[in-house]
ZAMARGU-4260 file (C-alpha; in steps of 0.2 Angstrom, whole numbers, plus 5000, padded with zeros to 4 digits):
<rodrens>
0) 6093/6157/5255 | 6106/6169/5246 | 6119/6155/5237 | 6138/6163/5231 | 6143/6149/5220
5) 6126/6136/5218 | 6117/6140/5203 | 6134/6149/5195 | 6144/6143/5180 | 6158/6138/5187
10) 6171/6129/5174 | 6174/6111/5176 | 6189/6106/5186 | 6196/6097/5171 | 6191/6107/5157
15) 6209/6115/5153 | 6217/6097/5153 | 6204/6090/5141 | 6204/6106/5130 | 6223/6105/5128
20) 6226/6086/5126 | 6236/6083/5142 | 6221/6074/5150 | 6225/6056/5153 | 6212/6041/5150
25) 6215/6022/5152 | 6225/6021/5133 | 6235/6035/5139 | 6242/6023/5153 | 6258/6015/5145
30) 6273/6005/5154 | 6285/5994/5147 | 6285/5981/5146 | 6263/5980/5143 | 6257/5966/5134
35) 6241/5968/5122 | 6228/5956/5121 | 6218/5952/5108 | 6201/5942/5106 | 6196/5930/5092
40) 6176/5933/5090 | 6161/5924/5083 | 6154/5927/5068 | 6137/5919/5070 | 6124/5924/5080
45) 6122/5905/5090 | 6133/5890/5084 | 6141/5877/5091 | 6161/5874/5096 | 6166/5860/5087
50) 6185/5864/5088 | 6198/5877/5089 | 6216/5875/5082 | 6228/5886/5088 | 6244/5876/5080
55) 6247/5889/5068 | 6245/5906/5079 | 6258/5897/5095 | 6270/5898/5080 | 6269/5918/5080
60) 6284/5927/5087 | 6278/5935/5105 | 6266/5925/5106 | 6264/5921/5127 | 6246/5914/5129
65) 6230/5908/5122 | 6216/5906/5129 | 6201/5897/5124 | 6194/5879/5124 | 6193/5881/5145
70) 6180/5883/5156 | 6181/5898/5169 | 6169/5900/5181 | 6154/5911/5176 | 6147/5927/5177
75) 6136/5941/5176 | 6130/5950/5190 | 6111/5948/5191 | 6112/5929/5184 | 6129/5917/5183
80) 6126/5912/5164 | 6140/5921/5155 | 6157/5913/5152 | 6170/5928/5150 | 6178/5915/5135
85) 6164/5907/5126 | 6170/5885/5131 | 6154/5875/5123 | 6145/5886/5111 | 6143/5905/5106
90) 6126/5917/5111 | 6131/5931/5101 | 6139/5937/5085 | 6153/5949/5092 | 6157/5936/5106
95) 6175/5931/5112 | 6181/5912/5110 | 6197/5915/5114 | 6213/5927/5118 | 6227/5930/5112
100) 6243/5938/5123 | 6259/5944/5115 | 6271/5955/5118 | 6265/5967/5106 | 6246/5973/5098
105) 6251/5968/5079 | 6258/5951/5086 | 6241/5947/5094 | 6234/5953/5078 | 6241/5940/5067
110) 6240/5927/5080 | 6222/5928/5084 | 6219/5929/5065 | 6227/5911/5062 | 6215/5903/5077
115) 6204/5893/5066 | 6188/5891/5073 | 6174/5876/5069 | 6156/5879/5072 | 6139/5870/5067
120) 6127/5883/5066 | 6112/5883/5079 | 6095/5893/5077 | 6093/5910/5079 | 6082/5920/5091
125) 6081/5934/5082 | 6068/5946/5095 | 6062/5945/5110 | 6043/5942/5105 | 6052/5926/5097
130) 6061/5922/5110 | 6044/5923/5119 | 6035/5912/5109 | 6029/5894/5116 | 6044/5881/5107
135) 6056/5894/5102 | 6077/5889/5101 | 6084/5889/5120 | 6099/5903/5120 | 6102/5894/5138
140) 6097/5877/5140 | 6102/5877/5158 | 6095/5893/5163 | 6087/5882/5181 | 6107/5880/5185
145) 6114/5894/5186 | 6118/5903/5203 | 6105/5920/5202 | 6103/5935/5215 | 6090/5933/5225
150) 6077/5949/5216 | 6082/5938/5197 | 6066/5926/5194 | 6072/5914/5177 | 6058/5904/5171
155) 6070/5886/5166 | 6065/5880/5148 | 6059/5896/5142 | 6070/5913/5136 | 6065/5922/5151
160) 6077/5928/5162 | 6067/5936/5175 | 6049/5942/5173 | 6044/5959/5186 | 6027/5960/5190
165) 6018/5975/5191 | 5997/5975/5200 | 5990/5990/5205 | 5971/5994/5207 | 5958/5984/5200
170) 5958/5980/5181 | 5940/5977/5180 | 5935/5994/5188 | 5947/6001/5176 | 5941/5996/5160
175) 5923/5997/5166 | 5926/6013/5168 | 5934/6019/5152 | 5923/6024/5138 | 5936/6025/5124
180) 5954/6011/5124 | 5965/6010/5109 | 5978/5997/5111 | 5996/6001/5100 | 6013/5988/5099
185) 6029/5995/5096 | 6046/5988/5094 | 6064/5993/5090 | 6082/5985/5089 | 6096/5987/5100
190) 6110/6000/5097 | 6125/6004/5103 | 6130/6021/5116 | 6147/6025/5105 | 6156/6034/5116
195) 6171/6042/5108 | 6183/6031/5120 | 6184/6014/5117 | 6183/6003/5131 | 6201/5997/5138
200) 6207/5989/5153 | 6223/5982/5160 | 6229/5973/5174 | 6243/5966/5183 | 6246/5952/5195
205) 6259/5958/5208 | 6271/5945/5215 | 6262/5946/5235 | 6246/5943/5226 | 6239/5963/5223
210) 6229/5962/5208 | 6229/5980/5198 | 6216/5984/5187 | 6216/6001/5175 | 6200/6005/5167
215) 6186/6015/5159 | 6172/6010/5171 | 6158/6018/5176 | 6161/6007/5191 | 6178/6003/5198
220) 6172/5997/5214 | 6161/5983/5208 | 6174/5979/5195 | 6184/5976/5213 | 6169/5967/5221
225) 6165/5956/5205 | 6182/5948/5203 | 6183/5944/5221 | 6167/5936/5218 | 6168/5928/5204
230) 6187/5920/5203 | 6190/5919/5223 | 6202/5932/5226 | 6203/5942/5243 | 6196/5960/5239
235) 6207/5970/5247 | 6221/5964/5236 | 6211/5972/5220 | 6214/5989/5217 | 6206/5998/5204
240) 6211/6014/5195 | 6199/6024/5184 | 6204/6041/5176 | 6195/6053/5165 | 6183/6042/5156
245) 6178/6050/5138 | 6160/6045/5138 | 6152/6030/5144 | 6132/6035/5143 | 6130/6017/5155
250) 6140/6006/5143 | 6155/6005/5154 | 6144/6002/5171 | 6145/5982/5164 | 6163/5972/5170
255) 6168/5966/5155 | 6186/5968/5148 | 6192/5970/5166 | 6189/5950/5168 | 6197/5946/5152
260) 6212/5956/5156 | 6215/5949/5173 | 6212/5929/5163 | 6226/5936/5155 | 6238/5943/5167
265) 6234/5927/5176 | 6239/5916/5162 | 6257/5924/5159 | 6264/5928/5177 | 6254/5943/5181
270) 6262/5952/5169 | 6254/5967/5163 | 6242/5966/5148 | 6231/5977/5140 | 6214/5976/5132
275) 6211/5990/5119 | 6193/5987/5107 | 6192/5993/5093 | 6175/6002/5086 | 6171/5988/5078
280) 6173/5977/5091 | 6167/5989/5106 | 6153/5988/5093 | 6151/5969/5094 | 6157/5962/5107
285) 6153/5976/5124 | 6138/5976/5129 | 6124/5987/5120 | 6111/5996/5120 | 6094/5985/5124
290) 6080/5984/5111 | 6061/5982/5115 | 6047/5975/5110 | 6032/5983/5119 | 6011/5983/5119
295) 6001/5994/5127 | 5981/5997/5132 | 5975/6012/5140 | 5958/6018/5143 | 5950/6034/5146
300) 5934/6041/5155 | 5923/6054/5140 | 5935/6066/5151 | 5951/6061/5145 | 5957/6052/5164
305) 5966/6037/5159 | 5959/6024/5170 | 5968/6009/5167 | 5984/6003/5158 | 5988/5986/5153
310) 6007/5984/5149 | 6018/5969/5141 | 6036/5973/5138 | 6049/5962/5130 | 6065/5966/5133
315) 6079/5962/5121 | 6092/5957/5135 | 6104/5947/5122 | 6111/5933/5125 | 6119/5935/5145
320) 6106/5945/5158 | 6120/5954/5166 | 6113/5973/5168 | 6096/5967/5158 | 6087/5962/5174
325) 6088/5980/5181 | 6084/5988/5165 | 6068/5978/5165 | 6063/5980/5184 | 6065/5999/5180
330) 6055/5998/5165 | 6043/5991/5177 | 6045/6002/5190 | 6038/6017/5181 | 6030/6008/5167
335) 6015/6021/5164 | 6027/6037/5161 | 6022/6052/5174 | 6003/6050/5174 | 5993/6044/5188
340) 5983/6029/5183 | 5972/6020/5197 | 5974/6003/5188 | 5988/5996/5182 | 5994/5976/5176
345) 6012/5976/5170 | 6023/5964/5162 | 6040/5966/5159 | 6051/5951/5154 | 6069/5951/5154
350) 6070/5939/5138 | 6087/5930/5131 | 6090/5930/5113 | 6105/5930/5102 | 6107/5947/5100
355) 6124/5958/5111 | 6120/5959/5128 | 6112/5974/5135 | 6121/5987/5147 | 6111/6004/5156
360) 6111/6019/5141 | 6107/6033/5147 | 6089/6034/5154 | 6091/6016/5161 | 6075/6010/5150
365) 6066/6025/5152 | 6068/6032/5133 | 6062/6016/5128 | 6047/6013/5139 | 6042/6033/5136
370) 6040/6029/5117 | 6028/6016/5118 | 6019/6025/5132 | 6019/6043/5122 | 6013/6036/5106
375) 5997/6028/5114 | 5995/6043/5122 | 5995/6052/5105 | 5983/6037/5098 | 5974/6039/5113
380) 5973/6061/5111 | 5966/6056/5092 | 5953/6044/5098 | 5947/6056/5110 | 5948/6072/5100
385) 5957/6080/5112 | 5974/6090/5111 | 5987/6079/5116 | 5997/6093/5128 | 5981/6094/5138
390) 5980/6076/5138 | 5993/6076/5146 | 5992/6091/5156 | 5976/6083/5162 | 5985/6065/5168
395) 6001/6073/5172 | 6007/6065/5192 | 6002/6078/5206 | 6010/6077/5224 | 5995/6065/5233
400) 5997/6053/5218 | 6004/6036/5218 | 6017/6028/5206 | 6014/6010/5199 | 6024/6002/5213
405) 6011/6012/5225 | 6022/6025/5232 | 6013/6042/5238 | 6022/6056/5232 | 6024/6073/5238
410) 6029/6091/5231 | 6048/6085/5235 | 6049/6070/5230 | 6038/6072/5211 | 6040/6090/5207
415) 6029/6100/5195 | 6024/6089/5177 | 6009/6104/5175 | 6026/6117/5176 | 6033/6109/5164
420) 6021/6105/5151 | 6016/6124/5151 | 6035/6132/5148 | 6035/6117/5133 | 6018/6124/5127
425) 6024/6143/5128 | 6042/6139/5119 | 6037/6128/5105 | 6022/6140/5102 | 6009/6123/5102
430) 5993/6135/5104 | 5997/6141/5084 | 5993/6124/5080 | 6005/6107/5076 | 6005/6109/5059
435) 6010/6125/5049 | 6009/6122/5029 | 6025/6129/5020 | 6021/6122/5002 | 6012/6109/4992
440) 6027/6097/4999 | 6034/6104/5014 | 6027/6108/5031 | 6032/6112/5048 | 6024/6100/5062
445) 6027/6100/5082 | 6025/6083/5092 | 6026/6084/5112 | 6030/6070/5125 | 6033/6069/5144
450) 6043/6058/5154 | 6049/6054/5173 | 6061/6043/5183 | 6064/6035/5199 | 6083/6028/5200
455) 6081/6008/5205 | 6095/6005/5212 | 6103/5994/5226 | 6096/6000/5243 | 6111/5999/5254
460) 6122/6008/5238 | 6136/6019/5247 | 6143/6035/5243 | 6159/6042/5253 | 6169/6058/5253
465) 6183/6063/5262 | 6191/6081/5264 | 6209/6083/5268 | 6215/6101/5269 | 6233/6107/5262
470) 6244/6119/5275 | 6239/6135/5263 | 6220/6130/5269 | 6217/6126/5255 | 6205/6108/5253
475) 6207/6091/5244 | 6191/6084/5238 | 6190/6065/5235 | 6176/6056/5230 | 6172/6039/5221
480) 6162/6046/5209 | 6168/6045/5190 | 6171/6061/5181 | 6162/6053/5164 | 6158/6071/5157
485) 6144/6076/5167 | 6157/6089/5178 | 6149/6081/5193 | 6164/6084/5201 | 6165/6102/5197
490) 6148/6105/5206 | 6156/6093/5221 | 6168/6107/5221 | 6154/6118/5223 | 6142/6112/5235
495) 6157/6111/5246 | 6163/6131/5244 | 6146/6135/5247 | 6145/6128/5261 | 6161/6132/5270
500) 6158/6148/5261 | 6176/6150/5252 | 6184/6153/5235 | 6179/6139/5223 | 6196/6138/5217
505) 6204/6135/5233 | 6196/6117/5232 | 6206/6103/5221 | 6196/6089/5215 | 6203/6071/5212
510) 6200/6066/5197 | 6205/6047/5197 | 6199/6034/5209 | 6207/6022/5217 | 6198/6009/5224
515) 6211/6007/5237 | 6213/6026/5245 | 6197/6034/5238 | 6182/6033/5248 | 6169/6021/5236
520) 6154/6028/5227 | 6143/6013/5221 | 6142/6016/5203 | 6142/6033/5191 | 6125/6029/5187
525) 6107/6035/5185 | 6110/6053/5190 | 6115/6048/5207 | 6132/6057/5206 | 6126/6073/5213
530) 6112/6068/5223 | 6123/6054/5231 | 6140/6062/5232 | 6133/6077/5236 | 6124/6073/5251
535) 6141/6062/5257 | 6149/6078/5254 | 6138/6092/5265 | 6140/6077/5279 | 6161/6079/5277
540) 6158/6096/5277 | 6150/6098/5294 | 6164/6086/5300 | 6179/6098/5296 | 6167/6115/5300
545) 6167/6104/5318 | 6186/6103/5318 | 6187/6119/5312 | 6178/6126/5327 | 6184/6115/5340
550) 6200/6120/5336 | 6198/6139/5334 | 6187/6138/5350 | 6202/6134/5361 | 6215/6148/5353
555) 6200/6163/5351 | 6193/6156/5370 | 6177/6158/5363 | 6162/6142/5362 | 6161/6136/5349
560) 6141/6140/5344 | 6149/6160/5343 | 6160/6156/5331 | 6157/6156/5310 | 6164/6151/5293
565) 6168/6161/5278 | 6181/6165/5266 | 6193/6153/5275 | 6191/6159/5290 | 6185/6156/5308
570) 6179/6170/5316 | 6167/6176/5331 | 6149/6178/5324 | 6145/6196/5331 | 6165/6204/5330
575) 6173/6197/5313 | 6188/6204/5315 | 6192/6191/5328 | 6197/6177/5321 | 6210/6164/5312
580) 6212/6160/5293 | 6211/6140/5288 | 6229/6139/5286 | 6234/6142/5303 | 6222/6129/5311
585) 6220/6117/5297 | 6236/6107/5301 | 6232/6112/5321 | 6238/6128/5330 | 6256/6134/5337
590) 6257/6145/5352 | 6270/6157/5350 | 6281/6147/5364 | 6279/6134/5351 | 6265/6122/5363
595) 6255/6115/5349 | 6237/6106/5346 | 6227/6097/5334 | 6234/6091/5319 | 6228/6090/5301
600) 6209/6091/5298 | 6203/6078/5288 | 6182/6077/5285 | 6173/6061/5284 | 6155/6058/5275
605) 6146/6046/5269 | 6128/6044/5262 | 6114/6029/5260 | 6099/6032/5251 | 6087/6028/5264
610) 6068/6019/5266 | 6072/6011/5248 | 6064/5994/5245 | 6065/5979/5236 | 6049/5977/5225
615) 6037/5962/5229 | 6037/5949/5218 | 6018/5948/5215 | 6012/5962/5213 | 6030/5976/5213
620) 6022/5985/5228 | 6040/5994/5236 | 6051/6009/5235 | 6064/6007/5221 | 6071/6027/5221
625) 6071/6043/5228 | 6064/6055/5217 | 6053/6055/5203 | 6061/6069/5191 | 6049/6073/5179
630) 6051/6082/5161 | 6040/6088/5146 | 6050/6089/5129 | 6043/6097/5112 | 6051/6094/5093
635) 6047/6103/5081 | 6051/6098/5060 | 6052/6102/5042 | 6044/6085/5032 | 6042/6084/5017
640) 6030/6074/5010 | 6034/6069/4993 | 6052/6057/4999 | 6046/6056/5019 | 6062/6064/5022
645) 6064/6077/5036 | 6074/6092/5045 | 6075/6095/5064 | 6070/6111/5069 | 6068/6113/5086
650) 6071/6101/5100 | 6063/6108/5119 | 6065/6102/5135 | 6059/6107/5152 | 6065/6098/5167
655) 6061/6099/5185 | 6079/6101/5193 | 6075/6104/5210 | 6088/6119/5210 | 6101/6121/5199
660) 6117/6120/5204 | 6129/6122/5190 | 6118/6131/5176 | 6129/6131/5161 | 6136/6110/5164
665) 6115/6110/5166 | 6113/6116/5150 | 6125/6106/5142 | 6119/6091/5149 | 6101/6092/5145
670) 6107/6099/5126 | 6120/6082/5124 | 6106/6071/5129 | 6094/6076/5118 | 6107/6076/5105
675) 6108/6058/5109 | 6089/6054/5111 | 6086/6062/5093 | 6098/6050/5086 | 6093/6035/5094
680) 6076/6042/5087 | 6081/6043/5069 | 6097/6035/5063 | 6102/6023/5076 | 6101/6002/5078
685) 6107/5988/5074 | 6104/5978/5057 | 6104/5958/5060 | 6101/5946/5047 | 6095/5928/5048
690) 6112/5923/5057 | 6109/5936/5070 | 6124/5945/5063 | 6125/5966/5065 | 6129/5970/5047
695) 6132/5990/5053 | 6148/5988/5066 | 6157/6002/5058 | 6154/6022/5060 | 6154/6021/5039
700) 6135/6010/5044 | 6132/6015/5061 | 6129/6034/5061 | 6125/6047/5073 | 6120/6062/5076
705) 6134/6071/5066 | 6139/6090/5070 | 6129/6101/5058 | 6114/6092/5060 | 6107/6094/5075
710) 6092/6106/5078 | 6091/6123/5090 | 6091/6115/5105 | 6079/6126/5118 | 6081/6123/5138
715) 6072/6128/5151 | 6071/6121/5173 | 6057/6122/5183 | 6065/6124/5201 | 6053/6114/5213
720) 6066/6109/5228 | 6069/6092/5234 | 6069/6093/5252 | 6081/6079/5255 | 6093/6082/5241
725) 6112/6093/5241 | 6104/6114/5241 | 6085/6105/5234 | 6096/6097/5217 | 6090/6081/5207
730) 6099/6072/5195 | 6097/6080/5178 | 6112/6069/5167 | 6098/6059/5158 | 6082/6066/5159
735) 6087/6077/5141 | 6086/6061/5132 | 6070/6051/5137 | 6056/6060/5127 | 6066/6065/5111
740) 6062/6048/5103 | 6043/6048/5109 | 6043/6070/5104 | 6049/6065/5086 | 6039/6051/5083
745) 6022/6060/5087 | 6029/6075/5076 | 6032/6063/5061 | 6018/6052/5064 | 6006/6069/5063
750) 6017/6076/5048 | 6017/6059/5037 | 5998/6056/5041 | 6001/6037/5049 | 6004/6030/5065
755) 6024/6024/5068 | 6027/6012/5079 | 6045/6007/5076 | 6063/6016/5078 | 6073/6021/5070
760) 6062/6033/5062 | 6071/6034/5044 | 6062/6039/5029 | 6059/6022/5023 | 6050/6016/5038
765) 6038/6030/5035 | 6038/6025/5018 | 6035/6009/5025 | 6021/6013/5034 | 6012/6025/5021
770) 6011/6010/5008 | 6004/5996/5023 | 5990/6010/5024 | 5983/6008/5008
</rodrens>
């Protein structure tokens, strides 16, 4: 198939707005008069509410509202166990117990420093293997209570949330069958996604009862749904704006500051308030990151075939569930990374603790999991004296295999792993060896890793787009999907002008979305942008190619299967030169004695992934995604082995895109992941101490990747199509990011001569690591 505009790269729709300033985000949204909120926050990690006095902060000119001391109904979208204001005690050290609205932000400053708050401290749990031990301090001590979805499975009186089983095969068989088994633990802390916006949301009670909500969410329609939900309120009467959003990386999928700033709206009139955090407290008190503590057990044949797995993870949910139930059915889901194993037995535990609570990051659990798995796939290579790329090369998922929740794949749906591995073995030149001596102290050392994904998502999750042409024939393109940075809407734009075959430019993109005119997409989420909108969007544009026709088969007298489209035109297939431009059908079509038909085309189309499943609750048999992308990833180092310190190098990844459709916003987005997965790797986390308190909440102590320090990045696609996805594309917005953590550890854990088993990977933890050895 010869493409004009797919695989071309195009420039963002945006990019001229952002590059000059003039583009808008939900700060940049000011009215007078806007009141500011502000929140009062916990400093301990778990403590009682004894008392709050707000005598002396109601003194405070401006001062309209407080809030705290009530109880509003819960929420949380997997479990009912958060209160948007804490009412009896606190979870978490970052989280609101009340908030303060006045007429201006220094106002609510100085009042919400004058709230005086009493607490009796409660005990900590300060991990999830604490929180997983038999007797550990309850974070909820009515977990039984609480209203849950359906797929959420809490154990009442322990700190699990939800507990996702996965049985495949027969154990027994498996370890019979394995002449070599190493068995690893691993373990990291939560981190934050520190996107350069803050979050913020505002919101306004109207006088006839419409509720208006302006914020930077990954997910405006389920901030609509949620409220409705949670407080009562008739959903059509929410409407939800969303402009540019400046990063988000799944931070902003979780509802959050949307609530607090209706509370607040609600509690002075519906005026409008505002909710700004600052870093610090979109540090704190937004949800984070999630941490993991993990142990794994594989075992190989004299071959090298892995024939069994054995898998425990504990997630680091934090104290409220919320998005931490997904990330640990996903975590499930493809627990084994991309290799096909015959026998697997899988627990993955959602588990409370007084930590923030979790929200996606970018690669929905699947950094985390690939970690643990590629390390013991490393041990594993060392056990076996075996090269770990052919390890892997000789495990890697094949079409005919099945995943751990028993789906067959097929050349479509799984793509080419053995592709992949070899382009990484050919650009980070692993056949010279791993390790290259410089010095006496310094050497050069390569680690390797794979990864895959499947997007577990909600089965009936919609995606809609709908076209509207302009009288110069030029097209209007709305779709509910976020512009976060990915340029998704850019390659909206092109999907459509390759299909109706016209000038790029003469389509116009919305960029904000309004719940209440744009048609919805279910979340910005887990690379479903493209896939999702895109296939909504090749359904509009057979609807307004059908108008198109109908409307130039009554003018040109000709049926409508002779006719063509191109270059904003209509025209008879075998004689071109018949024909009528866009712009003299696309609002319908005047007869010179002025007789008139039609009207203005507007195209419909909507998309649901289809034969998705919920996964069994015994044994996680079903269908949770699509597509399994698949990726191999190499990083390459200069350590130096007198102070364990070391340079990044080289950083490859090879993904399996299906077909690229946007190649530079492709590059870009492979490069900024792995940007971020490095960092993650090797600078960032969360420090708690006995209190469960983050002592790092500033960019001073939290730091990451900064420019300057990142390595030549090298980027390569492997084009296997996928059948049922927009021109063969797959989502590639995370798939950069998942095996840099696992890449560097095996690099660093070859260079410092000792198995590491914990992020982030700073020299003192190798240092760490090198003294236990003794």
């Amino acid at each position: 198939m010869s493409l004009e505009v797919i695989g071309k790269s195009v420039i963002r729709k945006e990019a001229l707005d952002k590059v000059t300033g003039r583009a808008k985000y939900t700060h940049d949204y000011h009215s007078i008069p806007m009141l500011s909120g502000k929140k009062v926050i916990s400093p301990f990690g778990h403590a009682k509410i004894v008392n709050i006095d707000t005598t002396e902060a109601l003194k405070v000119p401006g001062v309209r509202a407080i809030l705290a001391g009530k109880q509003y109904p819960l929420t949380g979208e997997a479990i009912r166990d958060r209160p948007p204001i804490a009412f009896d005690k606190v979870r978490y050290h970052g989280e609101t117990v009340a908030l303060v609205v006045a007429d201006s932000p220094n106002q609510a400053k100085r009042a919400a420093d004058l709230i005086k708050v009493q607490y009796e401290l409660l005990p900590v749990v300060n991990s999830p293997s604490q929180a997983f031990e038999k007797g550990a301090p309850l974070v909820h001590e009515h977990l039984g209570e609480y209203k849950k979805e359906f797929d959420s499975h809490p154990v009442p009186d322990t700190n699990i949330a939800t507990h996702i089983k996965i049985r495949k095969g027969k154990m027994d068989k498996g370890w019979s069958e394995s002449a070599s088994v190493v068995e690893a633990s691993f373990s990291f802390s939560p981190s934050d996604h520190v996107a350069m916006e803050t979050r913020c949301a505002t919101a306004e009670i109207l006088p006839e009862g419409n509720i208006i909500i302006t914020t930077s969410s990954q997910a405006p329609f389920m901030v609509k749904r949620l409220i409705a939900d949670y407080f009562g309120e008739d959903i059509g009467k929410i409407i939800v704006h969303t402009p540019l959003v400046g990063g988000a990386y799944g931070g902003k999928a979780a509802v959050q500051l949307e609530i607090l700033a209706y509370l607040a709206s609600k509690a002075v009139g519906g005026k409008l308030v505002e909710i700004l955090n600052t870093r610090e407290e979109d540090i704190l008190t937004s949800p984070c990151h999630i941490g993991l503590d993990a142990k794994i057990k594989l075992g190989a044949d004299s071959s090298g075939k892995i024939k069994a797995a054995e898998i425990r993870f504990l997630w680091d949910g934090g104290a409220y569930s919320d998005k931490a139930i997904d990330l640990t059915r996903a975590g499930a889901a493809d627990c084994t990374g991309p290799y096909h194993i015959e026998n697997v037995w899988c627990d993955s535990y959602c588990m409370y603790t007084n930590h923030p609570y979790a929200a996606p990051f970018r690669g929905f659990s699947h950094s985390e999991l690939s970690f643990a798995i590629e390390r013991t796939l490393d041990l594993l290579a060392q056990k076996l004296k075996l090269d770990p790329l052919k390890l892997r090369y000789l495990n890697a998922i094949k079409p005919g295999n099945t995943t751990p929740t028993r789906v067959r794949l097929n050349k479509s749906n799984v793509g080419n792993l053995q592709k992949c591995i070899e382009r990484v073995r050919d650009l980070m030149k692993w056949d010279q060896g791993p390790i290259e001596e410089i010095n006496e102290r310094i050497s050069k050392v390569k680690g390797i890793a794979c990864s895959w994904k499947t997007s577990t998502i909600d089965p009936n999750a919609p995606s809609g787009v709908i076209l509207t042409f302009n009288r110069d024939g030029s097209i209007n393109l709305l779709s509910g999907v976020i512009e976060i940075g990915t340029g998704t809407k850019t390659v909206l734009a092109q999907i459509l002008a390759e299909r109706l075959k016209m000038d790029v430019d003469k389509i116009y993109v919305r960029m904000e979305v309004d719940t209440q005119t744009t048609p919805e997409h279910w979340k910005t989420v887990a690379s479903r942008g493209t896939f999702m909108g895109g296939r909504a969007l090749l359904k509009a544009a057979d609807d307004v190619i059908r108008q198109l026709k109908d409307i130039a088969a009554t003018v040109l007298r000709a049926p409508r299967e002779d006719l063509e489209v191109a270059n904003s035109r209509v025209f008879l297939r075998d004689d071109p030169k018949i024909g009528l431009p866009f712009k003299d059908i696309c609002y319908g079509y005047q007869y010179p004695n002025g007789n008139s038909i039609g009207g203005q085309i507007i195209g419909m189309g909507n998309y649901i992934l289809r034969h998705l499943t919920h996964l069994d609750p015994e044994t996680g048999a079903g269908k949770p995604g699509p597509e399994w992308t698949v990726a191999a990833y190499g990083v390459e180092i200069e350590f130096d082995k007198r102070d364990f310190t070391y340079r990044l190098l080289k950083a490859c990844t090879v993904v399996d895109i299906g077909r690229v459709l946007n190649e530079k916003a492709a590059l870009g987005q492979v490069m900024g992941a792995m940007s971020m997965g490095l960092a993650f790797a090797g600078r960032e986390t969360f420090y708690f101490d006995e209190q469960g308190r983050v002592m790092n909440p500033q960019l001073r102590t939290y730091r990451p990747l900064r420019y300057g320090e990142n390595p030549e990045y090298l980027v390569e696609f492997v084009e296997t199509p996928q059948i049922d996805g927009p021109y063969g594309a797959r989502g590639v917005g995370e798939h950069g990011l998942m095996g840099m953590p696992a890449a560097l550890g095996n690099a660093l854990s070859t260079a410092a001569g000792v198995s590491l088993h914990n992020l982030p990977l700073i020299p003192e933890l190798i240092w760490k690591a090198k003294e236990a050895q003794k």
